[in-house]
N, C-alpha and C positions, 0 to 999 in steps of 0.2 A: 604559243608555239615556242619550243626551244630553241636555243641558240645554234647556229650550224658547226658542224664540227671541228672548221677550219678555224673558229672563232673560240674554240673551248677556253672556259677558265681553267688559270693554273692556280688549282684550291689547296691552302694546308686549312686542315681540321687540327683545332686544337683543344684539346680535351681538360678542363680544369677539376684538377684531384681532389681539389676541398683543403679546408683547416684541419685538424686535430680532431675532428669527426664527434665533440665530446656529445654531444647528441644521441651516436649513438654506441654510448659507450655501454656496454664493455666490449661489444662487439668490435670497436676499435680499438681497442689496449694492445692490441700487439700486428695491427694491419693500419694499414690508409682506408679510408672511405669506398674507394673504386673497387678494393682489393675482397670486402663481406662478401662469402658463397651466400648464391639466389636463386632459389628456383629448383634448389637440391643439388646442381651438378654445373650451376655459373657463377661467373662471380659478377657484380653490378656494374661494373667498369666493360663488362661484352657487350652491354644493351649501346651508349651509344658508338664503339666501335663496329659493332655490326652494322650501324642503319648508316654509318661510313662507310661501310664497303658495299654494302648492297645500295649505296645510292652513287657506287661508282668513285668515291676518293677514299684513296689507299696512300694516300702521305698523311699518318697520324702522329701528333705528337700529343703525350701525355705530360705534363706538369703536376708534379709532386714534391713535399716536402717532408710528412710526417709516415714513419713508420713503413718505406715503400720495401722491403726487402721482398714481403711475402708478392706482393704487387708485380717488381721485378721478376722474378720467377714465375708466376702465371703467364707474364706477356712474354717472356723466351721462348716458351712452352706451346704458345697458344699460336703467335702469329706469325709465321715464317714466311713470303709471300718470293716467288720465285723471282728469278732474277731478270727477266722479260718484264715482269708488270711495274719494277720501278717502287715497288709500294715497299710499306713501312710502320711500323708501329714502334714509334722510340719514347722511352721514358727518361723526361727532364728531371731531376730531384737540384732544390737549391743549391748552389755550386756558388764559391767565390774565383772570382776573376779579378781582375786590374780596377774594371771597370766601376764594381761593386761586391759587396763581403756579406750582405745581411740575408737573411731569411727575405720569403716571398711577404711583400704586406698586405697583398689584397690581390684579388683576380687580375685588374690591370697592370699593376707591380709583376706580376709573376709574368704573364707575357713582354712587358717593357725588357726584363731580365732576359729572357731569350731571345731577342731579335737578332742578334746576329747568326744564331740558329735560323733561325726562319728567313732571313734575307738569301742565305747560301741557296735556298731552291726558289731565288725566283718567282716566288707564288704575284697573282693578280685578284687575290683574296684570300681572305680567311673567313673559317665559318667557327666560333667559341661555342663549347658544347659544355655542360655540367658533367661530372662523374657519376651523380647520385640523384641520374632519374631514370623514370620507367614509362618508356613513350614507345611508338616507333612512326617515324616521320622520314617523308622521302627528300632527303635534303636537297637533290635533285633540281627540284618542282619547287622547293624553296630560293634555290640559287638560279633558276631562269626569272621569278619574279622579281626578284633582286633588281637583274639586271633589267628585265623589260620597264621596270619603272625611274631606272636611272638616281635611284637611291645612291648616298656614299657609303649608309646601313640601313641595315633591315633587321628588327628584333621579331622573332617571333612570339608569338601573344596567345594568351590562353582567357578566353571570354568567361568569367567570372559573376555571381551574383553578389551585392553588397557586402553581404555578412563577410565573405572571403577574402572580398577588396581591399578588407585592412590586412590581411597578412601579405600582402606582394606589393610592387611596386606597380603604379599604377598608368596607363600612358592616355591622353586626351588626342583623337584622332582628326581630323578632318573627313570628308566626302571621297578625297583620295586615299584614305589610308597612309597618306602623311602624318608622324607624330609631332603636335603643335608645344605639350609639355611634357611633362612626367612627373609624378609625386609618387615616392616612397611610403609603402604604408599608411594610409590614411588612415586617423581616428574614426572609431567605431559612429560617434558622434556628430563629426562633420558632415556638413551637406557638400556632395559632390556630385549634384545631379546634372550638372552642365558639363560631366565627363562622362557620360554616357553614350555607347558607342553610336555614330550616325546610322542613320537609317538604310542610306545609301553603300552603306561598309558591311552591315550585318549579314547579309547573303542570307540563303531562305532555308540553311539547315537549324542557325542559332536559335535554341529556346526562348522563349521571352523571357525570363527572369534569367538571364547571363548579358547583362548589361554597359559591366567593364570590362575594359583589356586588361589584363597583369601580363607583367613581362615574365618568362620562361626563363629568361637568363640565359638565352639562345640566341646568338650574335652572328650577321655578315659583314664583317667593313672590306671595303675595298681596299685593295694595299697600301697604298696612296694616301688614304683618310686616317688608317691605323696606326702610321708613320708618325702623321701630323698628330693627332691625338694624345699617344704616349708621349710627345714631347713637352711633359712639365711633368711636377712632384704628384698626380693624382693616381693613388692605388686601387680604386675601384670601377668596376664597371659602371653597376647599377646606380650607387650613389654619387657619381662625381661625374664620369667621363660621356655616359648618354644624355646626363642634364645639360652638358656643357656644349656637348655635339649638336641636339636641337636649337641651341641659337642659332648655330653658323652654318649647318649641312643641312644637308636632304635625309631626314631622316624618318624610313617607312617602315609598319608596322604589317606583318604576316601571321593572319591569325588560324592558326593550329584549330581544327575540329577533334580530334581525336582523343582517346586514352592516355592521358597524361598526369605521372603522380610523383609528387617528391618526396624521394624514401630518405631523408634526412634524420627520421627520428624514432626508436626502440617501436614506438604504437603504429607508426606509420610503414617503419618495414615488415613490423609483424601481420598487419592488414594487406598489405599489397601481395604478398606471401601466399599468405591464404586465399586469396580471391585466385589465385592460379587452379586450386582445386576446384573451383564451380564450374557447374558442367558445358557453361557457356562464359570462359574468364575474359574480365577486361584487357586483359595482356596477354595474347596468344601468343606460345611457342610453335603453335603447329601450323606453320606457313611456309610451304616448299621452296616456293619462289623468296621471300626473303628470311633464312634463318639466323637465328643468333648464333652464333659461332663463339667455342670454347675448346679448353683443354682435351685433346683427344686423351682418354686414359687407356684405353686397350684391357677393360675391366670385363669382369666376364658376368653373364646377366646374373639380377638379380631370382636368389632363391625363396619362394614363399612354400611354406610346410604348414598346410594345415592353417593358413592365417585371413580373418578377413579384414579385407582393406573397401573401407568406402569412401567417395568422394576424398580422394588420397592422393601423391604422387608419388612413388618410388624410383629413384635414383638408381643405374646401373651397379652390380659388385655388392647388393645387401643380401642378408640373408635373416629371414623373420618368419620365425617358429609360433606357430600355437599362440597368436594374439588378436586383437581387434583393434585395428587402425582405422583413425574416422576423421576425416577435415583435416589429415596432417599434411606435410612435404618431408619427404623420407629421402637423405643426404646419401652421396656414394658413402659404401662399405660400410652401410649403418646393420651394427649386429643388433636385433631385439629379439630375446630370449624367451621362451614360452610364458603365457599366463600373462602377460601384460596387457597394456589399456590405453590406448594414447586418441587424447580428444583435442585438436586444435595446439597441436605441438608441429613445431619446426627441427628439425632434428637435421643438422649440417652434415652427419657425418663424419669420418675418419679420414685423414691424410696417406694411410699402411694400415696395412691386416697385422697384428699379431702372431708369432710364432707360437709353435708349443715351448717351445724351452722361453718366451717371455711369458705364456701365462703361467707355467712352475712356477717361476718365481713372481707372478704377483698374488696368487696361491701362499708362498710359502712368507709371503710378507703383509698377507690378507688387506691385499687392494685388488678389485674387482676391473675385469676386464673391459677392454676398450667394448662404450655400448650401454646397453641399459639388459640390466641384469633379470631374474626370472621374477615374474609376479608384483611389478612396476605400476603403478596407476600413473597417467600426468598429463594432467589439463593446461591449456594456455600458457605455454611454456616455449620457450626458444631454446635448444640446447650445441652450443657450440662445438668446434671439433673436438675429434679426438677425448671426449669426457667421457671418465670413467661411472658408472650409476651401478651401486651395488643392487644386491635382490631384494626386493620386497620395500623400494624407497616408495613413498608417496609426495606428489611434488602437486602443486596448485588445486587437490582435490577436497583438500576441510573446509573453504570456504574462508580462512584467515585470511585479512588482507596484512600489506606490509608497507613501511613508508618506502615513497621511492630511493632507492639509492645500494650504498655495496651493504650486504650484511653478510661476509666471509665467503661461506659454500655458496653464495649467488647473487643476482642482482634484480631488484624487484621497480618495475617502473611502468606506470599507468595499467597496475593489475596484473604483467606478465613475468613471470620468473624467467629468467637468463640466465643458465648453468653455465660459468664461462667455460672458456678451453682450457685443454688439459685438467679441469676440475675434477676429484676425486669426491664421490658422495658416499658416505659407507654405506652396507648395508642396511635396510631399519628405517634410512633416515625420512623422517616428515617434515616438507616444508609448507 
């Protein structure tokens, strides 16, 4: 049962922007992590701002340090919240004070750095969320277990099978769902079968081969614990501060059933992506009661001529002529020209339409207009904004592989081309 109303917490959500995102670069070269368009018409940093607002806390602060301009301007754009509900969505970027001059050094570092931010409202918790995941969870229902169990934190837990168990951090639970340790990635090799979840904690949805906890990197402390915690030199959550916590606190473990994926990396955002097209996707947009919430553009529908699109998503403001679209996600204002072929491409879309008097002159200076240009092939391909793709290019369809990394006109990485932004490809060109 939930806590009575009279008793509400006072919650800041605090949102962690990431490092230098090199992961997934190129897509980061000129944004932050939170700031990558997702899903054709959002950006990754709405997914857990929305399951903020839809689980009722609207005091959000975001913590950034790399590349937030574009980031900034999305969230001006995006979240305006009237002046009755108190709420907020403000972006922290590294700032020197008196107190301290340097960059964020880790997830703990970057909140230590803002506390006197977050002390000004008073909060009676906080709930630490990642930028660069794709879930949706009622933090809610997260924050009454919290407190019905009298935790100082609660990490939420993602029940994992061996092989996985070495990529996360891993937590050993008790009968109550109290964490007794935590070990960071465990080798592939070690035996860690006395970390196996109890029997009495599994509940009766868990598979049987999902055995361990990894932690989500999904944090509640109470204010009071948070205080006390950041009080020494330790920048990290996962590595330093929750190992240090389960000596001394109550520290309990909330384990998440649901669709949860972390889009950290070129293969794994291009996979989360795509599975939005299956006819039944692991990540639904289409939920009334709670939506994800972004940039209203005031764009006018998308135009199809003559085009067939299957198991597809097209973005508001496109306009695509005379082509066959299959397994894509189609970005706002994406022009595709007649005679084209797009198989398992992501196409972000345009920032602005083009004038006529802009394409004269890219005409009279033979650079091909914002889009992909007439009679295009291009398979398993990521193509960023605003990229220019002349007529008749072929991109991922000879079967060439490339090593991962930049090679000029693109970037090639566990098999998928990355047109970056603003990239010009002439005419002709095969990649």
């Amino acid at each position: 049962m939930g806590i009575q109303k009279s008793e509400e917490p006072r919650v800041l959500a605090i949102i962690l922007g990431g490092g230098k995102g090199t992961r997934l670069y190129p897509l980061t070269k000129e944004r932050s992590k939170p700031a990558v368009p997702f899903g054709g018409k959002y950006r990754i940093v709405d997914i857990p701002i929305s399951n903020c607002i839809n689980s009722g806390y609207k005091k959000i602060y975001l913590l950034t340090q790399f590349n937030s301009a574009s980031l900034h301007l999305h969230i001006i754009n995006s979240y305006n919240f009237d002046r009755f509900s108190r709420g907020f969505v403000e972006i922290l970027a590294a700032e020197q004070t008196l107190e301290h001059s340097g960059w964020y050094e880790g997830t703990a570092d970057a909140v230590r750095k803002n506390m006197a931010h977050f002390r000004a409202q008073h909060p009676t918790h906080y709930i630490i969320l990642s930028g660069d995941q794709l879930y949706r969870m009622d933090l809610r229902k997260f924050m009454d277990e919290h407190i019905a169990s009298g935790a100082d934190i609660t990490i939420a837990a993602k029940a994992v099978n061996r092989h996985d168990a070495s990529g996360f951090g891993i937590m050993r639970v008790d009968d109550s769902n109290k964490i007794t340790a935590f070990m960071e990635k465990p080798a592939k090799e070690m035996n860690i079968d006395d970390w196996k979840i109890p029997e009495k904690s599994r509940g009766k949805d868990l598979p049987a081969q999902l055995e361990y906890l990894a932690s989500m990197g999904i944090y509640i402390f109470n204010a009071d614990t948070m205080e006390e915690m950041l009080n020494n030199d330790n920048n990290d959550f996962g590595k330093e501060i929750i190992p240090e916590a389960i000596k001394t606190k109550k520290v309990n473990s909330f384990i998440f059933n649901g669709y949860w994926e972390d889009i950290g990396t070129i293969s794994s955002f291009y996979n989360a992506t795509l599975d939005l097209t299956d006819p039944v996707p692991q990540f639904n947009f289409y939920d009334e009661d709670k939506p994800i919430y972004t940039h209203m553009r005031n764009l006018p529908p998308s135009k199809i001529n003559n085009a067939t699109l299957q198991s597809s998503l097209a973005s508001e403001g496109c306009v695509i002529t005379n082509s066959r679209i299959e397994h894509s996600v189609i970005g706002v204002r994406s022009i595709i020209n007649e005679g084209c072929d797009l198989n398992g491409v992501i196409m972000m879309g345009a920032d602005f339409y083009e004038n006529e008097h802009e394409k004269k002159e890219n005409a009279r200076k033979d650079i091909p207009n914002i889009g992909i240009g007439k009679g295009c092939k291009i398979n398993k391909a990521i193509i960023d904004k605003n990229a220019k793709i002349g007529d008749n290019c072929c991109i991922n369809v000879n079967g060439r592989t490339y090593e991962d990394g930049d090679h000029g006109l693109f970037f090639s990485s566990d098999g998928i081309i990355v047109i970056k932004k603003f990239a010009v490809i002439p005419p002709g060109t095969v990649i």
